[in-house]
Backbone of each chain as ProteinMPNN parsed JSONL, in Angstrom:
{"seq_chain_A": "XXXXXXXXXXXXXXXXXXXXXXXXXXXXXXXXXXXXXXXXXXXXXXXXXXXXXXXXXXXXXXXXXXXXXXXXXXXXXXXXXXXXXXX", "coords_chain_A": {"N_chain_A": [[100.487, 172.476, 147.555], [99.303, 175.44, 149.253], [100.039, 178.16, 151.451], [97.722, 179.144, 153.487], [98.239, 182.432, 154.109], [98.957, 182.869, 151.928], [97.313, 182.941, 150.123], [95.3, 184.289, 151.022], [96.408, 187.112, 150.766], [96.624, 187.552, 148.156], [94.246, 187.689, 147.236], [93.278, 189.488, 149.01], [94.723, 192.008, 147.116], [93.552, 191.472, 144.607], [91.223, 192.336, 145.263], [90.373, 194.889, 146.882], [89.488, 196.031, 150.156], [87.918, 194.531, 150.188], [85.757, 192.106, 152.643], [87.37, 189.19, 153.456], [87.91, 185.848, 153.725], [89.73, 182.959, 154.483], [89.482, 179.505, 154.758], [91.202, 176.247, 155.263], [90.192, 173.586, 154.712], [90.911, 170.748, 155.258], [93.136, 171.152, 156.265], [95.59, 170.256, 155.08], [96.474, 172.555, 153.444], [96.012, 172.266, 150.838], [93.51, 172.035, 150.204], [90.765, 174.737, 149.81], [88.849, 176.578, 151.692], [87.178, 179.907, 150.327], [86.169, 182.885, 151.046], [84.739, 185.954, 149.536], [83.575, 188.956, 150.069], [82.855, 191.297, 148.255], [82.057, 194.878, 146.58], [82.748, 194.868, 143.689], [81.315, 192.551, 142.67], [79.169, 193.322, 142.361], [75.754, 193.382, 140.343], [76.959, 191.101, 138.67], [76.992, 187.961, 137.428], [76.941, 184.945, 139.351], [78.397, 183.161, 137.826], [80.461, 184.629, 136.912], [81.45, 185.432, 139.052], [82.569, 184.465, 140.706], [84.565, 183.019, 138.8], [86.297, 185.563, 138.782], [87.535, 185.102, 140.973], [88.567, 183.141, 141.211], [90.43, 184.157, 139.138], [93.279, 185.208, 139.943], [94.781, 182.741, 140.708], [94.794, 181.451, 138.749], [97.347, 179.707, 137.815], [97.893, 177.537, 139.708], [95.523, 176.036, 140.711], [94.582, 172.868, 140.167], [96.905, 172.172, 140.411], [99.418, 172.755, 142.815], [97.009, 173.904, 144.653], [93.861, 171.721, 145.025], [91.492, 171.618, 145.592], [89.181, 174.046, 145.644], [86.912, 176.038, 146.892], [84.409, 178.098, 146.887], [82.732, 181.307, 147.692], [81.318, 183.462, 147.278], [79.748, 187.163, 147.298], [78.004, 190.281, 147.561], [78.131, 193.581, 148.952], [75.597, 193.765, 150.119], [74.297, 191.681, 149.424], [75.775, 189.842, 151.957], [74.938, 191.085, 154.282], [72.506, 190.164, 153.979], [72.555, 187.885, 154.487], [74.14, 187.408, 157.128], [72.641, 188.525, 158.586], [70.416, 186.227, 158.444], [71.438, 183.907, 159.483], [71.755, 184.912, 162.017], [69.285, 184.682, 162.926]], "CA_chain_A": [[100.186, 173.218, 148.772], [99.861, 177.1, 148.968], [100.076, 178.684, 152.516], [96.669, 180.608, 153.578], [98.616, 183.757, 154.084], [99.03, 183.65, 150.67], [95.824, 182.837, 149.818], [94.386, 186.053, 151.664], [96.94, 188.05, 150.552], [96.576, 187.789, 146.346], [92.758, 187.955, 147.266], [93.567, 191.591, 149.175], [95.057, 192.699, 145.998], [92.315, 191.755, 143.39], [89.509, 192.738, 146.11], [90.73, 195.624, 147.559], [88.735, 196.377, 150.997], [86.934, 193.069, 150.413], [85.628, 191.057, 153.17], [88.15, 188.318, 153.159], [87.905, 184.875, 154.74], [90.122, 181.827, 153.7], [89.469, 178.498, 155.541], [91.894, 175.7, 154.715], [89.185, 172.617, 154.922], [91.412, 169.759, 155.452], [94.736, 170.948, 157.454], [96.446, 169.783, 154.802], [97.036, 173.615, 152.804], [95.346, 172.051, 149.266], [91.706, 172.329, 150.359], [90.429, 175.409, 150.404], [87.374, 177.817, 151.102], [87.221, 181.458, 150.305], [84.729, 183.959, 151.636], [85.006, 186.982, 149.423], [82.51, 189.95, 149.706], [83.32, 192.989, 147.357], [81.359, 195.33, 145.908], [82.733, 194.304, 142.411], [80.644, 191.898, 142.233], [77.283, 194.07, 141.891], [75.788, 193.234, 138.784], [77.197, 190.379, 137.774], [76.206, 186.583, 137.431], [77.121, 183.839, 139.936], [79.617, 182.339, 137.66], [81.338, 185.298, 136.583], [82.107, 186.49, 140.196], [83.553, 182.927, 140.582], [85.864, 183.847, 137.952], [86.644, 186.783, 139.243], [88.017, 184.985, 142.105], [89.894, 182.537, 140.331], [91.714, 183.947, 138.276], [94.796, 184.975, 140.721], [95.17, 181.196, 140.975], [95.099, 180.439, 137.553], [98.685, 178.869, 137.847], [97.73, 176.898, 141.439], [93.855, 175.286, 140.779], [94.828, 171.675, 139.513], [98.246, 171.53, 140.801], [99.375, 172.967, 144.585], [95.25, 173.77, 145.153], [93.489, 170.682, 144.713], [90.066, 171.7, 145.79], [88.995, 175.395, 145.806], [85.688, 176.248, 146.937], [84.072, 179.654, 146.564], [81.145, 181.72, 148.516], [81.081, 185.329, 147.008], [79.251, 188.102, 147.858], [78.068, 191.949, 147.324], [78.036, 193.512, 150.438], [74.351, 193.369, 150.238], [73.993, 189.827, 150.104], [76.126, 189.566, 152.476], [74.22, 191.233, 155.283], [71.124, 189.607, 154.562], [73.259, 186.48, 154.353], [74.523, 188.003, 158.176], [70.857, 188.427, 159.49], [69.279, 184.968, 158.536], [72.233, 183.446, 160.41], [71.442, 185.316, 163.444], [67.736, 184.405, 163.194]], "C_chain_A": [[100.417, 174.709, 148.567], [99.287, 177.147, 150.235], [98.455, 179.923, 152.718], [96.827, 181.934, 153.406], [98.687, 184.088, 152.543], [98.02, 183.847, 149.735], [95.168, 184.216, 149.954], [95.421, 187.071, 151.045], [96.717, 188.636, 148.695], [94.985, 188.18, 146.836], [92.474, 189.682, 147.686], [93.488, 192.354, 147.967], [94.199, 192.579, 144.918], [91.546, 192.429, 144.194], [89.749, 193.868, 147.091], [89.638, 196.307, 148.654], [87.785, 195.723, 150.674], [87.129, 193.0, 151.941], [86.52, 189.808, 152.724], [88.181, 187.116, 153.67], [88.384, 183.139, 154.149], [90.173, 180.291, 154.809], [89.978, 177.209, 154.855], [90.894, 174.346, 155.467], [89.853, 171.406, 155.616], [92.781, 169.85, 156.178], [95.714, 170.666, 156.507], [96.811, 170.911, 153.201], [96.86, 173.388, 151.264], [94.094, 172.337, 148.818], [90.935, 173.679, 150.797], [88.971, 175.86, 150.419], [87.407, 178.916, 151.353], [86.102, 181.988, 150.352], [84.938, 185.103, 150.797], [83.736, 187.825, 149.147], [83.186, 191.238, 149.244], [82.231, 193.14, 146.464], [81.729, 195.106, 144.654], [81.947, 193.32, 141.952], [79.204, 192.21, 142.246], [77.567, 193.457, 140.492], [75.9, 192.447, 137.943], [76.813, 188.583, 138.004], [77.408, 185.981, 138.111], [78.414, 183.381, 138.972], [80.812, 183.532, 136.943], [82.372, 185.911, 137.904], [83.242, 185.258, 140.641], [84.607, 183.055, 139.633], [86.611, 184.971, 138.068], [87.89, 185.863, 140.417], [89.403, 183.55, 141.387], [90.973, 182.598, 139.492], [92.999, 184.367, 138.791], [95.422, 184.031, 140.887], [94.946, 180.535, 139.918], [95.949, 179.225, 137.592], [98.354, 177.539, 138.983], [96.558, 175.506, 141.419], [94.733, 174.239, 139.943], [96.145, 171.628, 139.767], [98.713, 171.896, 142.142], [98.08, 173.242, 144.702], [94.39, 172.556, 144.257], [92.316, 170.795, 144.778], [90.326, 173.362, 146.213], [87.15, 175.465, 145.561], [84.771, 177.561, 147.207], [82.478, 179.821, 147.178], [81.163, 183.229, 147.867], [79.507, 186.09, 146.998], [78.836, 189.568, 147.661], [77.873, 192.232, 148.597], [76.421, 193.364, 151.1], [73.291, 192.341, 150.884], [74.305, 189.41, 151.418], [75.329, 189.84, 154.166], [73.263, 190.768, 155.33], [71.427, 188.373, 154.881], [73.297, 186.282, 156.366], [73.576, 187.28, 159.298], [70.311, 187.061, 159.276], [69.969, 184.011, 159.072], [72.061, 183.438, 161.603], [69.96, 184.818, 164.054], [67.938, 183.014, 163.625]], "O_chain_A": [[101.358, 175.202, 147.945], [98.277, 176.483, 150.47], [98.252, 181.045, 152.254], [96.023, 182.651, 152.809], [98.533, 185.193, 152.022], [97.904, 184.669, 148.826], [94.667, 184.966, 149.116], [94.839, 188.137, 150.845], [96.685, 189.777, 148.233], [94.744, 189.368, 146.622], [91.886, 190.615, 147.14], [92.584, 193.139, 147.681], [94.046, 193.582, 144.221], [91.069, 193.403, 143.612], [89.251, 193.71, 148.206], [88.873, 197.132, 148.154], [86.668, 196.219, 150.818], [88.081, 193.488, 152.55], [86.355, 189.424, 151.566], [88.864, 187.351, 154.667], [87.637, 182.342, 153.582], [91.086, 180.237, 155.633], [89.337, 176.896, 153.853], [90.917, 174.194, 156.688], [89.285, 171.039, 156.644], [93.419, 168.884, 156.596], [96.859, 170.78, 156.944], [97.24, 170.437, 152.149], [97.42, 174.134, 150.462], [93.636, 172.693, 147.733], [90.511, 173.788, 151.947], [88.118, 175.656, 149.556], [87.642, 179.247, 152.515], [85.107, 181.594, 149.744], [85.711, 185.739, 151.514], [82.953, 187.554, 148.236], [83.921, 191.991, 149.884], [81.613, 192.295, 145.817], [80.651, 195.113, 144.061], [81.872, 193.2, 140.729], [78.272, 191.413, 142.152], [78.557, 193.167, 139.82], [75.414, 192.51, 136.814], [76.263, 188.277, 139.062], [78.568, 186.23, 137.784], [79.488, 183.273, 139.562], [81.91, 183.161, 136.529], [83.449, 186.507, 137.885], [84.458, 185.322, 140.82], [85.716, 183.243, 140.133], [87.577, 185.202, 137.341], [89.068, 186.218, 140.462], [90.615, 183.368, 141.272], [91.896, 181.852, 139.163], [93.963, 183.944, 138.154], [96.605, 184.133, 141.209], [94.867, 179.307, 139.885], [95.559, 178.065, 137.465], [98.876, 176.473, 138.658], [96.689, 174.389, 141.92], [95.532, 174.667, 139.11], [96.649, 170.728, 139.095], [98.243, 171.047, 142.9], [97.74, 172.138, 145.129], [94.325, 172.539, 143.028], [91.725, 170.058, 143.988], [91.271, 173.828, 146.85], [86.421, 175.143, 144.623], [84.671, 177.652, 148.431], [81.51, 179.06, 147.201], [80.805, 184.078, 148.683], [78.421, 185.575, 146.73], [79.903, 190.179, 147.587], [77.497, 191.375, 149.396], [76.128, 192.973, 152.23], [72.429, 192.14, 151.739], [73.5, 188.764, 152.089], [75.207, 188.961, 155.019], [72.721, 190.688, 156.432], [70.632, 187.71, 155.548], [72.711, 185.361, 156.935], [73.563, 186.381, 160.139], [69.573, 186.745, 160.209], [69.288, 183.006, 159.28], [72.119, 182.448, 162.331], [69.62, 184.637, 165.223], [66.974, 182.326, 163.96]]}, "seq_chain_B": "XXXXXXXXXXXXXXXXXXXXXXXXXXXXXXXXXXXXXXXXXXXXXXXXXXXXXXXXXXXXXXXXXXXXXXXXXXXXXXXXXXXXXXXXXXXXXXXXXXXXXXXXXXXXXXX", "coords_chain_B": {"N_chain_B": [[92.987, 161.868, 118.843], [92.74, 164.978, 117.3], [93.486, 168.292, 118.705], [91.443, 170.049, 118.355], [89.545, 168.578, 117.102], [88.443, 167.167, 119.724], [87.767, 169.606, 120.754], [85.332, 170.408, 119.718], [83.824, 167.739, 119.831], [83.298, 168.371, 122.148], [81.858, 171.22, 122.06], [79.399, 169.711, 120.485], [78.61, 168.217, 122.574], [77.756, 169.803, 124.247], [75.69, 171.092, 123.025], [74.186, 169.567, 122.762], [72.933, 167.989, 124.127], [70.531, 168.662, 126.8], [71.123, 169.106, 129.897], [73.895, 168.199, 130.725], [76.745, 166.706, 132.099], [80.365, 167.556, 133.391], [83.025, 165.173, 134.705], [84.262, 163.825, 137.393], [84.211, 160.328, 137.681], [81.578, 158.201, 137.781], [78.261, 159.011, 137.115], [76.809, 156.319, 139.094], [79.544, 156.116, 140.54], [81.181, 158.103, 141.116], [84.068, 159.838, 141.802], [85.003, 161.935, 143.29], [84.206, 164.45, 145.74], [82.66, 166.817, 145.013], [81.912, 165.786, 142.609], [80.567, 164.457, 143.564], [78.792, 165.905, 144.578], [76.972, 167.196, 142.927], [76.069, 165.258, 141.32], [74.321, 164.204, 142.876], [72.076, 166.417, 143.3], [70.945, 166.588, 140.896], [69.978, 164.144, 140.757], [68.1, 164.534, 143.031], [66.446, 166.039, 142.282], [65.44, 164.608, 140.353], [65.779, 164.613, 137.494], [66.68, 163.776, 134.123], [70.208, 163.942, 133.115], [72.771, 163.717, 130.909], [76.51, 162.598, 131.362], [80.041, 163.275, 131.16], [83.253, 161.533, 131.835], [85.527, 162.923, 133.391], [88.352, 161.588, 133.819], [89.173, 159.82, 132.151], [90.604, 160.23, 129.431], [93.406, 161.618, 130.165], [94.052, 164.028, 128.733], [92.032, 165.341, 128.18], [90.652, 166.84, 129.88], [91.975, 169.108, 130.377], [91.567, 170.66, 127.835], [88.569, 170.665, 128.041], [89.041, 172.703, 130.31], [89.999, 175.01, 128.752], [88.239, 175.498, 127.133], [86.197, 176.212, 128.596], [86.407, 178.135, 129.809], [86.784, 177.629, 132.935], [88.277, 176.696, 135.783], [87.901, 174.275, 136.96], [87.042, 170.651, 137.96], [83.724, 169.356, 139.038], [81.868, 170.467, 136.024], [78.598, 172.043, 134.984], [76.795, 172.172, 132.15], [74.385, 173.784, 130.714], [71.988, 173.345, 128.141], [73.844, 174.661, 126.765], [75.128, 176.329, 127.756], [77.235, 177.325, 130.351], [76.874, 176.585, 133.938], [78.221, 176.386, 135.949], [80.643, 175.164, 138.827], [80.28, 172.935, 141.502], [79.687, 174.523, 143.814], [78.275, 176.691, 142.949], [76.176, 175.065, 141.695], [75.02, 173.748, 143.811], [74.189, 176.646, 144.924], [72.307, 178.183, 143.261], [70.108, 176.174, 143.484], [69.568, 175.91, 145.887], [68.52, 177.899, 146.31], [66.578, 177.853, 144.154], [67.141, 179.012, 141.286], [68.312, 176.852, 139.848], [66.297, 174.81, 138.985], [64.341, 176.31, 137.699], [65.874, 176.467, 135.548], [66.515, 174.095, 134.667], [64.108, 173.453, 134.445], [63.367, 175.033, 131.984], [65.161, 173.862, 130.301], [64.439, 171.088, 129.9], [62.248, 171.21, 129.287], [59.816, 170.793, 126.276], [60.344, 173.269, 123.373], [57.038, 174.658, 122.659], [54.825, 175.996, 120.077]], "CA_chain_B": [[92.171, 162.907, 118.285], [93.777, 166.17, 117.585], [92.59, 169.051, 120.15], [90.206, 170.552, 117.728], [88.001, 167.771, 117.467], [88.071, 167.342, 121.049], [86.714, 170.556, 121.213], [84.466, 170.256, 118.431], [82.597, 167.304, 120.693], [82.475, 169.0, 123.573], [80.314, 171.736, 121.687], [78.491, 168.971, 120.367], [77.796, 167.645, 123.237], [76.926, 170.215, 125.292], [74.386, 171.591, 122.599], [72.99, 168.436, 121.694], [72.202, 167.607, 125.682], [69.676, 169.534, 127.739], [71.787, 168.992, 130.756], [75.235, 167.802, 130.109], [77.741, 166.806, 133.003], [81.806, 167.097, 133.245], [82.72, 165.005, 136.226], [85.04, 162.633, 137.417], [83.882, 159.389, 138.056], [80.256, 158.567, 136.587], [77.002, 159.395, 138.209], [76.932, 155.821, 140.103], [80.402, 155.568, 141.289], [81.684, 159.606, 141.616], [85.04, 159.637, 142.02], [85.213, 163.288, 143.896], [83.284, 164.996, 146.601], [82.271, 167.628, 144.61], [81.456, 166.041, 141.104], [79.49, 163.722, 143.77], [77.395, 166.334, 145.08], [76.64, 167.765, 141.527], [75.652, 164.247, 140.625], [73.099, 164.261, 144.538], [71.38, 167.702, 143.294], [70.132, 166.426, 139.932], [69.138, 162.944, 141.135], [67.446, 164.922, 144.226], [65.233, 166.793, 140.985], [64.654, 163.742, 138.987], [65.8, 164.903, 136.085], [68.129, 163.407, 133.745], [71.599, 164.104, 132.751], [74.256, 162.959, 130.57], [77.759, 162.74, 131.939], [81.282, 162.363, 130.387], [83.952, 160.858, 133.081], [86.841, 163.286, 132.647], [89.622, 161.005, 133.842], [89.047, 158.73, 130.92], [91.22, 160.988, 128.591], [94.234, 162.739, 130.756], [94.189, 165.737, 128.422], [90.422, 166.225, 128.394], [90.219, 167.877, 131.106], [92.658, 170.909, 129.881], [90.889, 170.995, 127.038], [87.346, 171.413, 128.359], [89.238, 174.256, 130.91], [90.106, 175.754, 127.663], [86.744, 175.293, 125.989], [84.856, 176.813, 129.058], [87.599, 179.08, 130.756], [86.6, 177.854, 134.029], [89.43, 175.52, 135.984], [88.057, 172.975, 137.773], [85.816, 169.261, 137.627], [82.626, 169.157, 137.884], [81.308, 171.465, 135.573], [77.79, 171.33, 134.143], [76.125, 173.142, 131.1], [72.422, 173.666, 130.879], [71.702, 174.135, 126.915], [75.232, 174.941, 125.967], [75.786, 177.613, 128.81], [78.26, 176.656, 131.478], [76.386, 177.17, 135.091], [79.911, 176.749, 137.351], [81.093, 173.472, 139.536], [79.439, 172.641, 142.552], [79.189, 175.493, 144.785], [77.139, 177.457, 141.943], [75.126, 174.423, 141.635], [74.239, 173.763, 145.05], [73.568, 177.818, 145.288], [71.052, 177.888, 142.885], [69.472, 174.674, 143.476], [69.034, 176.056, 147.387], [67.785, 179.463, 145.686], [65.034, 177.968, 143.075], [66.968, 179.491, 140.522], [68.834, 175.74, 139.1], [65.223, 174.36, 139.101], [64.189, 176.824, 136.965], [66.754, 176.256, 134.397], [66.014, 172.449, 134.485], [62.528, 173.043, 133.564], [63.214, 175.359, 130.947], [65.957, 172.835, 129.385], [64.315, 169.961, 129.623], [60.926, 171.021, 128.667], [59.889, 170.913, 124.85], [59.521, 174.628, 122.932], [55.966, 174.894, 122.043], [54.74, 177.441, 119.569]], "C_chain_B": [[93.021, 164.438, 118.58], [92.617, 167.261, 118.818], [91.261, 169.793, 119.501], [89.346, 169.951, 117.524], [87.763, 167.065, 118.238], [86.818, 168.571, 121.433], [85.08, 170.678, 120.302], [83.244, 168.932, 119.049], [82.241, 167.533, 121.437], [81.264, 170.183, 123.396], [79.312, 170.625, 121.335], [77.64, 168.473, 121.325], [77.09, 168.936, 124.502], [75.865, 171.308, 124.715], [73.565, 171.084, 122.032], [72.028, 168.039, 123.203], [71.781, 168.427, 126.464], [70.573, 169.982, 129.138], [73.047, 168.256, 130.439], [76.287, 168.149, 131.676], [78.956, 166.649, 132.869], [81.933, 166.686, 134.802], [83.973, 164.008, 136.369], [84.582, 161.89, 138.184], [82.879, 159.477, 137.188], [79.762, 158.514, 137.505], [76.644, 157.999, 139.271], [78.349, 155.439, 140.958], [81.752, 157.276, 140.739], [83.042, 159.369, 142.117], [85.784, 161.088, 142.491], [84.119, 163.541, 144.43], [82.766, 165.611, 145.515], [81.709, 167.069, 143.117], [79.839, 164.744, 142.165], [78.068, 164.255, 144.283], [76.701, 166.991, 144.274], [75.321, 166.668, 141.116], [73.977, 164.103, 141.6], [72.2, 165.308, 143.899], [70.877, 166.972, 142.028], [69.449, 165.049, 140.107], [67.762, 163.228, 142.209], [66.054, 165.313, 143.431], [65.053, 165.584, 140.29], [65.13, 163.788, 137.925], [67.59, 164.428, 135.212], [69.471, 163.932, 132.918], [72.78, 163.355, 131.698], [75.658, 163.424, 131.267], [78.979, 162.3, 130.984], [82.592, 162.387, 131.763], [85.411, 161.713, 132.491], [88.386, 162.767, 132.259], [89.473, 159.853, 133.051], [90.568, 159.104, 129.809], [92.694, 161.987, 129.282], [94.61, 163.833, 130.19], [92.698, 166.239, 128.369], [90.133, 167.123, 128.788], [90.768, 169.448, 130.655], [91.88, 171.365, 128.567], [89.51, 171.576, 126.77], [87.671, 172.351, 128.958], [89.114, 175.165, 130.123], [89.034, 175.684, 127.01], [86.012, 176.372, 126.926], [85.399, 177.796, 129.857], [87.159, 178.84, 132.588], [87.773, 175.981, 134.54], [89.521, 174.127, 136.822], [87.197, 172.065, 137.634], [85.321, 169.503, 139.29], [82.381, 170.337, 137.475], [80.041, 171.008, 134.489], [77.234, 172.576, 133.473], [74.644, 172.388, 130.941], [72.549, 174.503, 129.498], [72.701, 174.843, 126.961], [75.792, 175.723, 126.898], [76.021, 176.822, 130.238], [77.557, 177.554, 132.63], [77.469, 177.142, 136.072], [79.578, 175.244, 137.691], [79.747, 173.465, 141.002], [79.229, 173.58, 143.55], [78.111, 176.589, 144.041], [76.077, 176.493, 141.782], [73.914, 174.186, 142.668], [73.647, 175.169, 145.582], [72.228, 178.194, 145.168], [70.278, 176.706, 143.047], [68.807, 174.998, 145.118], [67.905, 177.495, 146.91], [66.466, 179.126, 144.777], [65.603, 177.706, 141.505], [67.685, 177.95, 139.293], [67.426, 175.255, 138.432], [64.474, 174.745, 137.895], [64.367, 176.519, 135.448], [66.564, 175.239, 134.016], [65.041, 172.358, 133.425], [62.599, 173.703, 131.944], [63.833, 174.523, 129.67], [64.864, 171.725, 128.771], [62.499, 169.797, 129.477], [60.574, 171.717, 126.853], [59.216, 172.451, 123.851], [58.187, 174.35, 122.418], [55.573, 175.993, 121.381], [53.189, 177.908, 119.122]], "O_chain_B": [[93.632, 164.861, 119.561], [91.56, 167.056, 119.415], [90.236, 170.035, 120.139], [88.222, 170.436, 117.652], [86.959, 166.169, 117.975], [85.717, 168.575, 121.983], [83.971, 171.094, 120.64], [82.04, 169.048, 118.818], [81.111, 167.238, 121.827], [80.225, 170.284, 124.048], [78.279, 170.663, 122.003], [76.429, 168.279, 121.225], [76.183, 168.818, 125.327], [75.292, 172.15, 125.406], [72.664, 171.427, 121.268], [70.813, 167.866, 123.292], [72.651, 169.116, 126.999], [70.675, 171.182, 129.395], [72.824, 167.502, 129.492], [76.528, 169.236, 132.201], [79.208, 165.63, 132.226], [81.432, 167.241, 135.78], [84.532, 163.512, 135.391], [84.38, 162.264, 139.34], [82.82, 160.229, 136.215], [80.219, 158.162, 138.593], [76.181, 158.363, 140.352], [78.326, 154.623, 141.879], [82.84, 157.247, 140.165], [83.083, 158.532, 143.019], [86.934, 161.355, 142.142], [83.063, 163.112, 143.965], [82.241, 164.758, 144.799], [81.071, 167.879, 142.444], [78.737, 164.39, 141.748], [76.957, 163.743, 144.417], [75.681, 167.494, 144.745], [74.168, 166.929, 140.773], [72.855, 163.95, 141.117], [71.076, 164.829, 144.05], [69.794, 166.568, 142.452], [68.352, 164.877, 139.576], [66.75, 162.531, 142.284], [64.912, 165.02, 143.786], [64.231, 165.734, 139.386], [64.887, 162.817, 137.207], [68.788, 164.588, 135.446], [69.203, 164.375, 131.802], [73.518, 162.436, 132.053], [75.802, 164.58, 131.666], [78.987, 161.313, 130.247], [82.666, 163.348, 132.53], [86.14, 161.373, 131.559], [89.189, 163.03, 131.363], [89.767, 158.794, 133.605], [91.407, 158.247, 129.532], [92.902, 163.084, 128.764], [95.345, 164.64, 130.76], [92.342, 167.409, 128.511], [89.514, 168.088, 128.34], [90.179, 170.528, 130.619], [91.649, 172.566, 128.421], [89.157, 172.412, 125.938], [86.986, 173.328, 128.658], [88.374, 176.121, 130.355], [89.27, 175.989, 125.841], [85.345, 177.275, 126.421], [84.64, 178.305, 130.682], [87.228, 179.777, 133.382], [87.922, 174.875, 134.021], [90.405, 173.346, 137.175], [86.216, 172.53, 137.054], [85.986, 169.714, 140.305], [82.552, 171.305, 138.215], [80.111, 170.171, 133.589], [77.177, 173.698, 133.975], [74.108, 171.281, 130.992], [72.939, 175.665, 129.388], [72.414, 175.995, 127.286], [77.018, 175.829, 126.881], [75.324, 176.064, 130.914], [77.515, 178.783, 132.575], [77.496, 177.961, 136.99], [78.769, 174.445, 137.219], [78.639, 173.982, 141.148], [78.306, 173.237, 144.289], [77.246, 177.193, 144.675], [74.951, 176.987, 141.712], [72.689, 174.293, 142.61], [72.797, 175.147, 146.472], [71.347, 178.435, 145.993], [69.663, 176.583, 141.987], [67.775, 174.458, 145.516], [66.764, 177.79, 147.267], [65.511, 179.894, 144.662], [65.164, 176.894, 140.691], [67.534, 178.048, 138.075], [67.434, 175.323, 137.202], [64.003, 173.908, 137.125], [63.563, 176.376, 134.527], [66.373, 175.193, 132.801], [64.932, 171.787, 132.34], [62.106, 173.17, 130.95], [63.379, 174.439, 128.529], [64.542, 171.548, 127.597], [61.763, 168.811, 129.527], [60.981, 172.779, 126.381], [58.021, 172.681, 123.662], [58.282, 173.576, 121.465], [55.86, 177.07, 121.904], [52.986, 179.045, 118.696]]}, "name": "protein", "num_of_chains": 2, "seq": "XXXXXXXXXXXXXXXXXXXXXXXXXXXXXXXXXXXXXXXXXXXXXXXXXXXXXXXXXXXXXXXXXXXXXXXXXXXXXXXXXXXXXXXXXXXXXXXXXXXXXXXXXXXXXXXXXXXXXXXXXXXXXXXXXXXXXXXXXXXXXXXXXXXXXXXXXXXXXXXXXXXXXXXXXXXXXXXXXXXXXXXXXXXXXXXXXXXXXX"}
């Protein structure tokens, strides 16, 4: 188990003035899903930005986080992501 | 088997197989959400897959982490290159761009 707060909080610190959004799937503080939009991730491929995001939780993924599920973002995406929501 | 020729089949296998799945459970009886919706997206395309069942081996698994630096089951490689677990799969696969990759794998170079 790892506490959301702490979740969002290591994510702050790699993603500084990210979009941040951690939703704990199951109630039960193992399952998570992370929203992160940062401009660090211009540029780079789908599974690298995913790595990006994992690696604060090296130590965690396969032992207190049991499921970790990832949405990342440039802020780009993210607004068109925004708009076809709204539509 | 020592860890080096662990790793030594996992290149093998994931540059001998067009598509190549890490998963736990096998493709009819999935033994995780996520290696099951990996397994849903390539059945959805038709197209076939090999799979190796990670919880067969209880060090496997650290060993493919360490092979592909990425930390979690399922993970599938298309022609030797690791595409991510299931939220990268289902991305591209909603995007076109998995589809793509399929065809190029699993269709024969002509020259």
């Amino acid at each position: 188990m790892m506490e959301p707060d702490d979740i969002q909080q290591r994510l702050e610190e790699a993603f500084p003035g990210a979009t941040i959004e951690v939703e704990d799937l199951t109630g039960t503080k193992d399952h998570y899903q992370v929203t992160v939009v940062s401009e660090q991730f211009e540029g780079k491929k789908l599974i690298d930005q995913h790595k990006m995001v994992y690696a604060p939780f090296e130590e965690e993924i396969g032992g207190p986080i049991h499921a970790f599920s990832i949405k990342t973002y440039t802020p780009g995406k993210w607004d068109e992501q925004q708009e076809r929501q709204i539509q | 088997m020592s860890k080096e020729e662990v790793l030594q089949e996992i290149e093998s296998e994931v540059e001998n197989n067009p598509i190549m799945v890490y998963m736990k459970g096998t493709p009819d009886f999935p033994q995780c959400g996520f290696s099951n919706r990996v397994v849903q997206i390539f059945k959805q395309m038709g197209v076939p897959f090999e799979s190796r069942n990670v919880l067969d081996d209880p060090n496997f698994r650290y060993i493919l982490q360490e092979y592909s630096d990425w930390p979690t089951i399922p993970q599938v490689f298309i022609h030797g290159e690791l595409i991510g677990g299931s939220d990268i799969c289902m991305e591209l696969y909603q995007n076109g761009e998995l589809q793509e990759k399929v065809k190029e794998a699993t269709t024969p170079a002509t020259d």
